[in-house]
N, C-alpha and C positions, 0 to 999 in steps of 0.2 A: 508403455509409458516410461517416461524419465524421470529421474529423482535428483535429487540434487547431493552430492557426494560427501557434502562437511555440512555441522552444524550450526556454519558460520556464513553459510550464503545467503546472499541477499533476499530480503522479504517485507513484506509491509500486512495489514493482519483481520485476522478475526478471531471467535475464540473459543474454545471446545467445551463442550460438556461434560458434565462430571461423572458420568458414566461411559464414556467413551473417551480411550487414551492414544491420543498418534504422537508421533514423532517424529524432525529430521534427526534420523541417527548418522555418525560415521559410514561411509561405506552404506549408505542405504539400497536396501534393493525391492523392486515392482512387489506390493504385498501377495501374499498367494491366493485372496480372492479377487475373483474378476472387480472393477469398479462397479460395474455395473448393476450387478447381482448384489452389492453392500449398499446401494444408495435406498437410505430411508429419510423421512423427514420426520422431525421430531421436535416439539416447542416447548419450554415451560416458562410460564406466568408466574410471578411472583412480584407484587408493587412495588416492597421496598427493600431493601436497595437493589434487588436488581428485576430490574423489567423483561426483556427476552434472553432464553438462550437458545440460539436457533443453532439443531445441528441436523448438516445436512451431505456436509463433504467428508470421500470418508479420506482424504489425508490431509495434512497441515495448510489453512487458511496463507496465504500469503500478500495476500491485497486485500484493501479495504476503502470503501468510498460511500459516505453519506450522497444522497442526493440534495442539490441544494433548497429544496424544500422542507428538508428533512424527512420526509413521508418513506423515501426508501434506502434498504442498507443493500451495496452491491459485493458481493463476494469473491476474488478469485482464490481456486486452490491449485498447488502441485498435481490433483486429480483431474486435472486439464477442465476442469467446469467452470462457470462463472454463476451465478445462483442472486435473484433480483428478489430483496425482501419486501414485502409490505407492512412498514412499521405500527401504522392505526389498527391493523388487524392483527398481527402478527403471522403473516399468510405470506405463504413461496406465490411468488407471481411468476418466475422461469427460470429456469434452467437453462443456459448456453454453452453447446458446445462450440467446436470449433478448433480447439489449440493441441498439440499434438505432444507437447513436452514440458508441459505445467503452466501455469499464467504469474507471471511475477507484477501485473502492470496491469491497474484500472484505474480510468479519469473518467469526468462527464461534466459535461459545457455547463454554463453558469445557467441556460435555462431549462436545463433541462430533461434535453431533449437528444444530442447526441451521448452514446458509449463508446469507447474506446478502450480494446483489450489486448494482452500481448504477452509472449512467454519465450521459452527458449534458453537454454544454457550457454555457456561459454565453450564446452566440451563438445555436445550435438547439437550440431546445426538442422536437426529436422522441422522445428518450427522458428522461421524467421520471420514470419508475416503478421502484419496488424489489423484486428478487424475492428469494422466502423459501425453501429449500429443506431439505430432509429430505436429509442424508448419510450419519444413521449407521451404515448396515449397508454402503456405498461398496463394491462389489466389482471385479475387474478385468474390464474390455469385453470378452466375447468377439468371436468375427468373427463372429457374427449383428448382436448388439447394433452392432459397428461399421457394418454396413450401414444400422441405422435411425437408429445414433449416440445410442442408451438403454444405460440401466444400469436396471434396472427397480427397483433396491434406493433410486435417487435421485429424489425426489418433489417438484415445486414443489407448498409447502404453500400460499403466499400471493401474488400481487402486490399492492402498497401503493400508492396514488395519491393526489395532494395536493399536491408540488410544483410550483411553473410552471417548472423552468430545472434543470438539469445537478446530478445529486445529487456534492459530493465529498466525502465524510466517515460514517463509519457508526461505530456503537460497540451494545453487545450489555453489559447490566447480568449482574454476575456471578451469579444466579439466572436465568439466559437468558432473563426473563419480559420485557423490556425493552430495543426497540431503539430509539435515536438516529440522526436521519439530519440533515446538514447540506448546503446547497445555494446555489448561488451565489443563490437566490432572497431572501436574504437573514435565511434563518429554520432554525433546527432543531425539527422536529418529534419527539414522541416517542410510540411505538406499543407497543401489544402485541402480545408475538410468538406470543403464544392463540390471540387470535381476529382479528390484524391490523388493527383498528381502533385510530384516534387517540387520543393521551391527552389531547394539548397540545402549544401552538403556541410556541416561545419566539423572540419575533422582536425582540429589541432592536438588532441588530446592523445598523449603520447602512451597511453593503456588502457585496459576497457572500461565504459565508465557503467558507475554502479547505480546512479541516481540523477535525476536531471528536477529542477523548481523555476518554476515560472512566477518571478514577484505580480503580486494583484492587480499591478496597475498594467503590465504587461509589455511593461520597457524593458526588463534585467531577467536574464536567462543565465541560471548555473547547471554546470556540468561539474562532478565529483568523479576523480578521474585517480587511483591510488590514495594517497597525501594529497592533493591539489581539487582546489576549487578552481575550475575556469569561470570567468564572466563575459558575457557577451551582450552586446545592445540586440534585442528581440526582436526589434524591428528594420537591422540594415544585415544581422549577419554578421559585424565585425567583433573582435577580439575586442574587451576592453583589460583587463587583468588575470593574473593570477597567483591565488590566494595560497599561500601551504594553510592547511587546516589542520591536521590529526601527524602524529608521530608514526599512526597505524590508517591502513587504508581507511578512506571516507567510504561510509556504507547509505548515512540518506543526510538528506539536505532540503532543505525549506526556507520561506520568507515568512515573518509576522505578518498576519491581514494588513497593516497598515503599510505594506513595503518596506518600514525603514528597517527591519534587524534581519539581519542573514545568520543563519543557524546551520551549522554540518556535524556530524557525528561519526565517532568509527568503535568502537567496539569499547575503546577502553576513556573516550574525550570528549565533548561537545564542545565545539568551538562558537562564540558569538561574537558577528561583527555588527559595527553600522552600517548598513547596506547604503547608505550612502558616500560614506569616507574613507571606509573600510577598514576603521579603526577597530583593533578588539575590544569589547566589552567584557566579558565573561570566558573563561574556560572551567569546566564541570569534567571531575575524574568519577567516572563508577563507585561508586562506594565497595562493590563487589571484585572479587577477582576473576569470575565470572564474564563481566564486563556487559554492554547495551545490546537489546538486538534492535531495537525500534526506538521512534519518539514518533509526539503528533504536538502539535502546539497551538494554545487554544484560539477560539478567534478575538477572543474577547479581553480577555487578562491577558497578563503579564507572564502566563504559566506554561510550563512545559512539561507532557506525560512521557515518560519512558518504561519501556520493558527491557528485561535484564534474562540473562541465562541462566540465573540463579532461581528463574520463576515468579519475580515481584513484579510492580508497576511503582515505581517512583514518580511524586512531583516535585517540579520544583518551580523558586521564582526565578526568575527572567531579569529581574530590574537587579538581584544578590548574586546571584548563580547557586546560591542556598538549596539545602533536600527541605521539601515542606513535610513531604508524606510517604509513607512506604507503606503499600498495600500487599498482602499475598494472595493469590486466588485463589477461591474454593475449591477450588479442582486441581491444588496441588497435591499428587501423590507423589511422595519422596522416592518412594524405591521406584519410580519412572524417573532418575534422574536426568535425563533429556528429553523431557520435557519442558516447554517452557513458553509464556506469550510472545509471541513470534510478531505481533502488530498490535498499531493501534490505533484511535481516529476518534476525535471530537465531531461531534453532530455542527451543523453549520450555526445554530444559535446556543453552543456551549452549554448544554444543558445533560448532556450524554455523553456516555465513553463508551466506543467499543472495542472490545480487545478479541486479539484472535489467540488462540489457546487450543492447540490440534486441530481438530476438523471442523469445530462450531464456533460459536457468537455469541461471545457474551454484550448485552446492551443495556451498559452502571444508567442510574441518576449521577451527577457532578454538579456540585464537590462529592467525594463520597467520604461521608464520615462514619464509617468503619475500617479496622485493621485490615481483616478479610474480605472479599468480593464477594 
């Protein structure tokens, strides 16, 4: 397995448990027990405030996706797994392998019913490939299935191939006919998710890019590419602008459910436009010197969560560019100072928060009115 070399690559999240401590360190290297030999599952229950913490990967969480029903939370880690929760029970429904150099990248169609995962560094090109899968009937492992590690209800429909270098960014067109994959190769390509073959190549972007969002309505596709947001109409493939956003490279980017505000972040800035005008609205500095690793932004409010390298989750409004809230998480132990929530991700009806925090999952009630997690 591959790791990722700085504490500053790209990721999006879940969240670890408090007796269980990962990290991406500096210079990181393959832990010295096998993966496989460390995978346990492990749940705990507690109502309020916080509901699940699922830990189940044993290195740093780096994707994170509610299902849009909300019923399940999908995981990718650096430990090359992808791990399908079941939120009403709090029950592992699977485990997928497949990726060969961590997964930075999980989406899933509006019904569903397709997944879509993908990993790869910018350094090793050993996993370039996207795989496509069949979820919708997702039942729980029993202990046979545990033995072979199938769900037989979950189907890789597709693997996709065609980039040369580390995919980090995916997006899924609101008619699921249509997926977006973006890669430090310097291009986003765009496929169908029918028959798996390419539509088009869109490679204007002059360095790798780090994140790709697809606004709701599924006309306006960004690509975050160093400092620069490209824009592009979604549906012909052409250039329409582009945006400087951050003083320091853009690491993730997003639209508000309603399409209209475009959001990018890099480490030390959050930039906020109209996504219609492309006028700015807000710019947000760290409070930290630390600086952002993540954001998620709700579906509902005006709000936006963020994780920092300092270990917190900050809120804020959207309409001020104001900090509402600074939370710490339970599971911060100081002399693990790299440590830290590495993602995050509001449930589809804004009622949850889950953060990723080394190899587990944490899954808030929101708002969350405590200081602590």
């Amino acid at each position: 397995m591959h790791y990722r070399p700085s504490i500053f690559a790209f990721t999006t999240v879940l969240l670890t448990s408090v007796n269980l401590c990962w990290g991406i360190y500096a210079n990181a290297q393959k832990p010295p027990i096998s993966a496989k030999s460390q995978q346990t599952t492990a749940l705990t229950v507690n109502k309020n405030p916080l509901q699940y913490t699922f830990k189940r990967h044993i290195w740093d969480v780096s994707t994170l996706v509610f299902s849009p029903d909300a019923n399940k939370l999908i995981s990718g880690s650096f430990d090359e797994t992808i791990q399908i929760w079941d939120l009403k029970q709090g029950k592992l429904l699977q485990s997928l392998p497949g990726h060969k150099d961590g997964v930075n990248a999980v989406v899933i169609s509006r019904n569903g019913k397709t997944l879509v995962t993908a990993g790869g560094t910018a350094e090793n090109r050993t996993d370039t490939k996207i795989q496509v899968w069949n979820i919708g009937n997702a039942s729980q492992v029993n202990n046979s299935q545990k033995s072979s590690n199938r769900n037989r209800s979950i189907r890789k429909l597709h693997t996709l191939t065609g980039h040369t270098q580390g995919i980090t960014g995916l997006a899924i067109s609101p008619d699921g006919q249509t997926l977006f994959s973006a890669s430090y190769d310097k291009s986003i390509k765009q496929w169908d998710l029918t028959t798996g073959k390419l539509i088009r190549n869109l490679v204007n972007h002059g360095h790798g890019i780090r994140a790709i969002a697809l606004a709701n309505d599924g006309r306006t596709l960004v690509g975050a590419s160093n400092t620069k947001v490209r824009v592009w109409d979604a549906k012909t493939g052409n250039p329409i602008r582009t945006l400087t956003a951050t003083p320091d490279s853009v690491e993730f980017i997003g639209f508000t459910p309603d399409s209209q505000t475009l959001i990018a972040g890099s480490e030390t800035t959050i930039q906020v436009w109209n996504a219609q005008t492309y006028q700015p609205l807000q710019t947000i500095t760290s409070p930290w010197i630390e600086g952002f690793k993540a954001f998620a932004i709700h579906p509902q409010r005006k709000t936006l969560a963020t994780t920092s390298l300092n270990n917190s989750v900050e809120i804020w409004d959207l309409t001020t560019g104001k900090l509402s809230q600074t939370v710490i998480p339970a599971a911060n132990h100081h002399h693990f100072d790299q440590i830290y929530p590495s993602s995050i991700q509001f449930s589809p009806d804004g009622n949850h928060l889950a953060i990723g925090y080394g190899g587990s999952a944490y899954l808030r009630n929101f708002p969350i009115h405590l200081r602590r997690l």
